[in-house]
C-alpha positions as CSV (number, residue, x, y, z in Angstrom):
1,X,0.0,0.0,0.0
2,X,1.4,3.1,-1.0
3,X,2.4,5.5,1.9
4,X,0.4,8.7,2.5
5,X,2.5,11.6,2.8
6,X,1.8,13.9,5.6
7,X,1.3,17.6,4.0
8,X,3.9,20.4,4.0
9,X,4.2,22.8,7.1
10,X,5.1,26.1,6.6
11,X,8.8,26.3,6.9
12,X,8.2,29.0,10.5
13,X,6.0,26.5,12.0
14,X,8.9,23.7,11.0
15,X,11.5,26.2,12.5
16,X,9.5,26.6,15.9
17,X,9.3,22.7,15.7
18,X,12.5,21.4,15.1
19,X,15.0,24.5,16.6
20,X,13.0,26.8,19.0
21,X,11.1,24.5,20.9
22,X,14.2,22.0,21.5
23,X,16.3,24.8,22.5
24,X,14.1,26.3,24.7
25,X,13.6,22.8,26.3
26,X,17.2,22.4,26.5
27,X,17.8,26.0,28.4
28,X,14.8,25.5,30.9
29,X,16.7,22.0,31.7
30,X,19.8,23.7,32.1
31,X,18.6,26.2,34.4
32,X,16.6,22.9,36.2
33,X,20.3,21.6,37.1
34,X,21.7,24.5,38.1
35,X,19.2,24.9,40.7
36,X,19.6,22.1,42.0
37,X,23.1,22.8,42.6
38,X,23.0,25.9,44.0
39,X,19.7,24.4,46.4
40,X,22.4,21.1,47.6
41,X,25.7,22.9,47.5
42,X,25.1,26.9,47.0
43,X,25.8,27.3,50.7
44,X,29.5,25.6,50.3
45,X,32.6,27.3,49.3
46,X,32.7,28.2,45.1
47,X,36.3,26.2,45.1
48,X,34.7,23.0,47.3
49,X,32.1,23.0,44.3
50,X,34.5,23.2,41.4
51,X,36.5,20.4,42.9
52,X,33.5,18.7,43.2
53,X,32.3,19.1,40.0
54,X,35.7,18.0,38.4
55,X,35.9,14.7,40.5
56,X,31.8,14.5,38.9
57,X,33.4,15.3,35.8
58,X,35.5,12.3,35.1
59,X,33.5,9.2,35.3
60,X,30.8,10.9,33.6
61,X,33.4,11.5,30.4
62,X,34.2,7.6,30.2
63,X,30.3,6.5,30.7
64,X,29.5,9.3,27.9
65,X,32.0,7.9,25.9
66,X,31.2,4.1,26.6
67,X,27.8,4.7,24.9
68,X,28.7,6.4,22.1
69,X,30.7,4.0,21.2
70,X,28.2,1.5,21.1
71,X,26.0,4.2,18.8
72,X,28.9,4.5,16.3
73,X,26.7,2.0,13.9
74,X,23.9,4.3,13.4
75,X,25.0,7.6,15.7
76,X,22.0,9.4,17.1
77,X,21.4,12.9,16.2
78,X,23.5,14.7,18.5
79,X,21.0,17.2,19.1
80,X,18.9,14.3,21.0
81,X,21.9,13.1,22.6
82,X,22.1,16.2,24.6
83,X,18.6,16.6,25.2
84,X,19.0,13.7,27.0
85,X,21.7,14.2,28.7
86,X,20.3,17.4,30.0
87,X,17.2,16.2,30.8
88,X,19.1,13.9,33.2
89,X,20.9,16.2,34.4
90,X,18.3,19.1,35.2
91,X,14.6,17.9,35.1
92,X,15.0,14.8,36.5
93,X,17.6,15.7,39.1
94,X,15.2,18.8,40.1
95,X,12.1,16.6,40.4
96,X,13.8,13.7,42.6
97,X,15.5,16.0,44.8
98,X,11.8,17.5,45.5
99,X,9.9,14.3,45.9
100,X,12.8,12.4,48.3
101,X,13.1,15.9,50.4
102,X,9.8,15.6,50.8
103,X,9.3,11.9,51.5
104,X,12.9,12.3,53.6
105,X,11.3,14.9,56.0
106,X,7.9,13.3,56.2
107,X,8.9,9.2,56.7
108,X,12.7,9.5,57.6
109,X,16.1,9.1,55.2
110,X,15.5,5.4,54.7
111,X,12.1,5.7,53.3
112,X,13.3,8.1,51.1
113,X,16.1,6.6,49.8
114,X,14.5,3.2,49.3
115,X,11.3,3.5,48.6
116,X,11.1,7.0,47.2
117,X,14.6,7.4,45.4
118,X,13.9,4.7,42.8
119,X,10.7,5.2,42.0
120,X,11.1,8.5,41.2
121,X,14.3,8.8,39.9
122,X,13.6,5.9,37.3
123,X,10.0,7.3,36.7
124,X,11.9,11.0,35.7
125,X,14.5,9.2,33.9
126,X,12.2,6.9,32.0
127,X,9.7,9.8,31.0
128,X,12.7,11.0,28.5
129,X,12.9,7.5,26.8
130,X,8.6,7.1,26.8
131,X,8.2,10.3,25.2
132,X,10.7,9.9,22.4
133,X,8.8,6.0,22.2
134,X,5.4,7.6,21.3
135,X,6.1,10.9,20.5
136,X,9.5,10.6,18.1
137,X,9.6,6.7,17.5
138,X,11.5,7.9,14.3
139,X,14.5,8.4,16.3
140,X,14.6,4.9,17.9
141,X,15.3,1.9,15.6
142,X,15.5,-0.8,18.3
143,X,17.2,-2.0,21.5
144,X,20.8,-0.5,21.2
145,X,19.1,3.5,20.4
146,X,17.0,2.8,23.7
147,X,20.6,1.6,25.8
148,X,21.9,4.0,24.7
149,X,19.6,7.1,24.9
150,X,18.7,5.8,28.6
151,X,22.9,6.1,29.2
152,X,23.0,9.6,28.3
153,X,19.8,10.3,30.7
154,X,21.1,8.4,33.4
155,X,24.9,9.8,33.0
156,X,23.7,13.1,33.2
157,X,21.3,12.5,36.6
158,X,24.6,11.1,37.8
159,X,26.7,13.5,37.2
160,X,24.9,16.5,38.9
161,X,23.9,13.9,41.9
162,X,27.8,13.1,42.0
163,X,28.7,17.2,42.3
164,X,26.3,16.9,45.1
165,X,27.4,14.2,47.2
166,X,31.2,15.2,46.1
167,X,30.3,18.4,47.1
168,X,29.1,17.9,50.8
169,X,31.8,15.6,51.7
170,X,34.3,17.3,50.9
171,X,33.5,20.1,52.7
172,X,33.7,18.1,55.8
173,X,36.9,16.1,55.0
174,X,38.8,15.7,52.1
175,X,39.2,12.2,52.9
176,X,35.6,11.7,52.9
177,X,35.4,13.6,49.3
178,X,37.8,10.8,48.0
179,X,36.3,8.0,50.0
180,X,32.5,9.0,48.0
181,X,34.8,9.5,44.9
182,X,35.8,6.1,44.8
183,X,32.7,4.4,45.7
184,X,30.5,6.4,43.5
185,X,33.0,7.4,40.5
186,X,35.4,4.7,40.6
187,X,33.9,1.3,41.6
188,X,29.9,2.0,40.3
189,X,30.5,5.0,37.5
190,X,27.6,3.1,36.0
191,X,25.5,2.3,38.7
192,X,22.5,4.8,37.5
193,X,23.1,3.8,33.6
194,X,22.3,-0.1,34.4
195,X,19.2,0.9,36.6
196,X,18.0,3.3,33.5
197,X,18.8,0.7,30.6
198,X,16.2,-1.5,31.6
199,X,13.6,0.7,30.9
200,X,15.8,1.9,27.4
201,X,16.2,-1.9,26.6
202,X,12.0,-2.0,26.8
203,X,11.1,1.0,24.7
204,X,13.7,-0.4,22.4
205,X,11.6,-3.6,22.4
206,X,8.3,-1.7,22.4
207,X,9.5,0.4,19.3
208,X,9.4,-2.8,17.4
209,X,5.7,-4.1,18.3
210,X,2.7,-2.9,16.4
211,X,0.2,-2.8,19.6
212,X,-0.1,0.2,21.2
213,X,-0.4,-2.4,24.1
214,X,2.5,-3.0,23.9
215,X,4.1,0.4,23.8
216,X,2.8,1.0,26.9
217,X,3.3,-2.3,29.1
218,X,6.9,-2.7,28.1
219,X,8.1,0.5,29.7
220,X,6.0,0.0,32.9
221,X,7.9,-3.7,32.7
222,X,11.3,-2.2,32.6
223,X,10.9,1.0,34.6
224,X,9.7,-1.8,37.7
225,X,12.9,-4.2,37.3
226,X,14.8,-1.0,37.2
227,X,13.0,0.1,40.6
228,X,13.4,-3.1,41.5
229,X,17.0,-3.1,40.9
230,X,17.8,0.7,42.2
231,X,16.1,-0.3,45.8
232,X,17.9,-3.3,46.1
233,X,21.6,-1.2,45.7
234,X,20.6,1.5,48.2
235,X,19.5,-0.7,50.8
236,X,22.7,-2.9,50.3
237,X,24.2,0.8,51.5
238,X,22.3,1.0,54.9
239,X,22.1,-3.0,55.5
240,X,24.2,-3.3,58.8
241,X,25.8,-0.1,58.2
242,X,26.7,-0.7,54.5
243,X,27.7,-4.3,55.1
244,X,25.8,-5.6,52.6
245,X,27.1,-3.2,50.0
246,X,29.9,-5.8,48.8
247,X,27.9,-8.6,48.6
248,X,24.9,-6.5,46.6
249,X,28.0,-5.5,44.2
250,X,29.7,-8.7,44.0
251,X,26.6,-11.1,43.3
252,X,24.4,-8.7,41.6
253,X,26.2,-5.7,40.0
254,X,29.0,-7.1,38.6
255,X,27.2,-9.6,36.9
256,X,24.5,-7.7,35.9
257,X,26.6,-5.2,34.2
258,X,28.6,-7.6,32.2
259,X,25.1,-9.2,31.4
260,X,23.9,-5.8,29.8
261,X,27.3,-5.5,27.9
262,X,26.5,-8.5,26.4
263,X,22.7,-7.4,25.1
264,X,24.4,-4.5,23.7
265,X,27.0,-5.4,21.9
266,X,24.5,-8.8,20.7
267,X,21.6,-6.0,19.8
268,X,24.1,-4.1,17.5
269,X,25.6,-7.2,15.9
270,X,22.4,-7.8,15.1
271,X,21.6,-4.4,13.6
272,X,24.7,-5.1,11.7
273,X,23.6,-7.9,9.9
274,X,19.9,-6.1,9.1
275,X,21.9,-3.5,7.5
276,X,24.1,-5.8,5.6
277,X,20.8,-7.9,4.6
278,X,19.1,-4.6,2.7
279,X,21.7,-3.6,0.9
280,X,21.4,-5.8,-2.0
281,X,18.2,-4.3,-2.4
282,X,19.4,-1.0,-2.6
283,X,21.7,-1.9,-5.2
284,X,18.1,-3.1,-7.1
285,X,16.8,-0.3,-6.7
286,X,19.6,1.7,-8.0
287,X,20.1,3.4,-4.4
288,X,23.8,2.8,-4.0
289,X,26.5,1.2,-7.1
290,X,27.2,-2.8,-6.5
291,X,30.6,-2.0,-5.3
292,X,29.7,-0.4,-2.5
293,X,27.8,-3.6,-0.3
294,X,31.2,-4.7,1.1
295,X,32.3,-1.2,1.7
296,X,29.0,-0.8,4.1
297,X,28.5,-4.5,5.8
298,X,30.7,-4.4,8.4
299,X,31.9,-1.4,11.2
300,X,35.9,-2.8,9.9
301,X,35.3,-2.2,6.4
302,X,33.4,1.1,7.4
303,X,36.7,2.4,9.1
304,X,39.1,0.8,6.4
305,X,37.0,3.1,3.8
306,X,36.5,6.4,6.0
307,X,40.8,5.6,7.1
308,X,42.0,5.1,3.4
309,X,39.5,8.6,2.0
310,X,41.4,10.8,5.0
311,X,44.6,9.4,4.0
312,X,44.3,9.8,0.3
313,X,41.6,13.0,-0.1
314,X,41.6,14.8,3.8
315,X,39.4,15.1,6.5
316,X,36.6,16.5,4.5
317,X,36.3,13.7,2.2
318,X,36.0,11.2,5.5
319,X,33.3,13.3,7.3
320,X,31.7,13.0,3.4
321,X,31.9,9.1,3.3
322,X,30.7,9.0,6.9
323,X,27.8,10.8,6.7
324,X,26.8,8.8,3.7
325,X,27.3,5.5,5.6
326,X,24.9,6.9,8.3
327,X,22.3,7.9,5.9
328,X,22.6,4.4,4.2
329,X,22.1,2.5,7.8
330,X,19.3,4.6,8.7
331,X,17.8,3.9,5.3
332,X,18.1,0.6,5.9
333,X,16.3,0.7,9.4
334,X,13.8,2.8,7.9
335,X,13.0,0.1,4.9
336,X,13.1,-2.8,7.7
337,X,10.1,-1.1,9.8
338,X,8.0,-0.7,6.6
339,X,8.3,-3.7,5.4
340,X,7.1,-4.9,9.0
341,X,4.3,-2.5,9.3
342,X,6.3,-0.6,12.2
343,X,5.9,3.3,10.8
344,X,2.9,5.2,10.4
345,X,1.4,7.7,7.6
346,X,5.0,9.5,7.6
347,X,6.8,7.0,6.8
348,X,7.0,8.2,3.3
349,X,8.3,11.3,4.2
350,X,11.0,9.6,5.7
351,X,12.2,7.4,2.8
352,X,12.1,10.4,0.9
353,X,14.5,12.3,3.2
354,X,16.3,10.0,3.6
355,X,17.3,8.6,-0.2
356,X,18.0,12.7,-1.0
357,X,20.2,12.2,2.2
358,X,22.1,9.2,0.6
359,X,22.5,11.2,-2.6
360,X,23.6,14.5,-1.3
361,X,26.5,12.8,1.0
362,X,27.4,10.3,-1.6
363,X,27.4,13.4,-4.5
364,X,29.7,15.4,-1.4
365,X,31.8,12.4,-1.4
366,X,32.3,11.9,-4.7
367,X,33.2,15.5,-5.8
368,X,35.5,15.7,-2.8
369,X,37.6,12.6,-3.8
370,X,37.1,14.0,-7.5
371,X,38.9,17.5,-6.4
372,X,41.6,15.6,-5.0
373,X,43.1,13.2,-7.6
């Protein structure tokens, strides 16, 4: 059945819809986390807070980067990226430290941090990943998009909590400050990212069912085991004064991390092969030249061809062949969910986009390495 294309909007309605809305969303986040530094730390000294934030700063920089290596197949728009991190980082942050200050005052610390801490926290955190789910499902293609977009949220929730926590302990001791720097940014950097992938690894799931039943009972499935498992690691901090901490960690952390590494990396290998599956077709179709397929299968052959254009043509002409491997793996993503009746009446639109995209980079490409000989 042939797609029904959705009808032009006028190009200042698109502008207040793709660039003024998401930048007014990302400042009003912004100035969500910086409140809720200067309400946990504004009465501490400006150089306990900067030392704090630096000591936030580092894990934060390898969890960032751990996920966007595992997006390198088919990178997210780094516009979204940020809006999740920030999101994280401000709303999310702001509306837990609300809801467990007021729980904390009304039913005592422990309430709040085992009862009210994960449900809130993972219901802010999740909100980001349910909204992209059934408001921009374009933007997620399946499990490794929802791993990783529930990464960036979570990294950013940590890293403000982190300033926070850094923050007050070192103004008491700088022994305490490195004691809470090793716990929370050298031996569980991605304590909060494993909680908030369970709910990423269910919209990832959901994106790929037709039922609207579905959409909304995955979510609720993963944002309870991530509860579930966000309870369990702060009351394995208060168990007999933090005794039970190392056996929590031991028995259940460590192996559920390397667990989740293993879905990941699985999840894109399969992407991979999708990918690698479509692009005969595309050579059918006339979308990309025969020669191409092996260039585009795998991530090696990907870096062999983007290595061998920066070494022969420049930087340019390997952003150029880039771009036009991303616009050929979201194609293919694109293609896969029609064909399996996962898109709705815009899905048109998108192919459309989308094959200009492939022949606008590969055109770029072409003429760059063409300048250079």
């Amino acid at each position: 059945m042939t797609p029904v294309l959705a009808r032009h909007q006028p190009w200042s309605r698109q502008q207040r819809r793709r660039v003024l809305w998401p930048v007014l969303g990302l400042v009003l986040a912004t100035i969500c986390a910086v409140v809720v530094i200067w309400l946990a730390v504004g009465d501490l000294e400006p150089s306990t807070v900067a030392v704090a934030t630096l000591f936030a700063l580092l894990p934060v920089v390898v969890v960032v980067g751990a996920f966007l290596w595992l997006d390198r197949w088919e990178p997210e728009p780094g516009r979204t990226l940020l809006a999740a991190f920030v999101w994280g980082a401000g709303v999310a942050t702001l509306g837990a430290l609300l809801v467990n200050s007021l729980v904390a005052v009304t039913y005592g610390e422990f309430t709040s941090s085992v009862v009210s801490a994960p449900f809130a926290e993972e219901a802010l955190k999740g909100a980001f990943l349910v909204a992209l789910l059934w408001r921009h499902r374009h933007e997620l293609d399946g499990v490794v998009d929802g791993i990783v977009y529930a990464g960036l949220v979570a990294a950013g929730f940590a890293f403000v909590e982190n300033i926070l926590y850094l923050g007050r302990a070192f103004d008491v001791a700088a022994i305490d400050g490195y004691s809470v720097f090793v716990v929370r940014g050298l031996l569980s950097p991605f304590a909060h990212p494993l909680f908030t992938v369970f709910i990423g690894i269910a919209v990832g799931i959901a994106v790929r069912r037709r039922g609207r039943v579905s959409r909304a009972l995955l979510p609720i499935v993963g944002y309870l085991l991530a509860v579930g498992l966000h309870a369990l690691w702060n009351a394995s901090a208060l168990w007999d004064d933090g005794q039970g901490f190392l056996a929590v960690y031991v028995v259940v952390m460590v192996p559920m991390f390397a667990t989740m590494i293993g879905i990941a990396l699985w999840q894109r290998r399969r992407e991979q092969r999708i990918v690698a599956a479509v692009l005969p077709r595309f050579v059918e179709a006339g979308w990309i030249p025969w020669y191409e397929v092996d260039l585009l299968s795998t991530m090696r052959s990907r870096r062999r061809w983007t290595r061998s254009m920066r070494a022969g043509y420049g930087r340019a002409a390997a952003r150029a062949v880039r771009a036009y491997q991303i616009a050929v793996t979201e194609l293919a993503f694109l293609v896969t969910r029609i064909e399996h009746g996962l898109t709705d009446e815009h899905a048109g639109d998108w192919q459309a986009e989308l094959l200009d995209a492939v022949a606008e980079t590969r055109s770029q490409a072409v003429a760059l390495t063409s300048a250079g000989r």
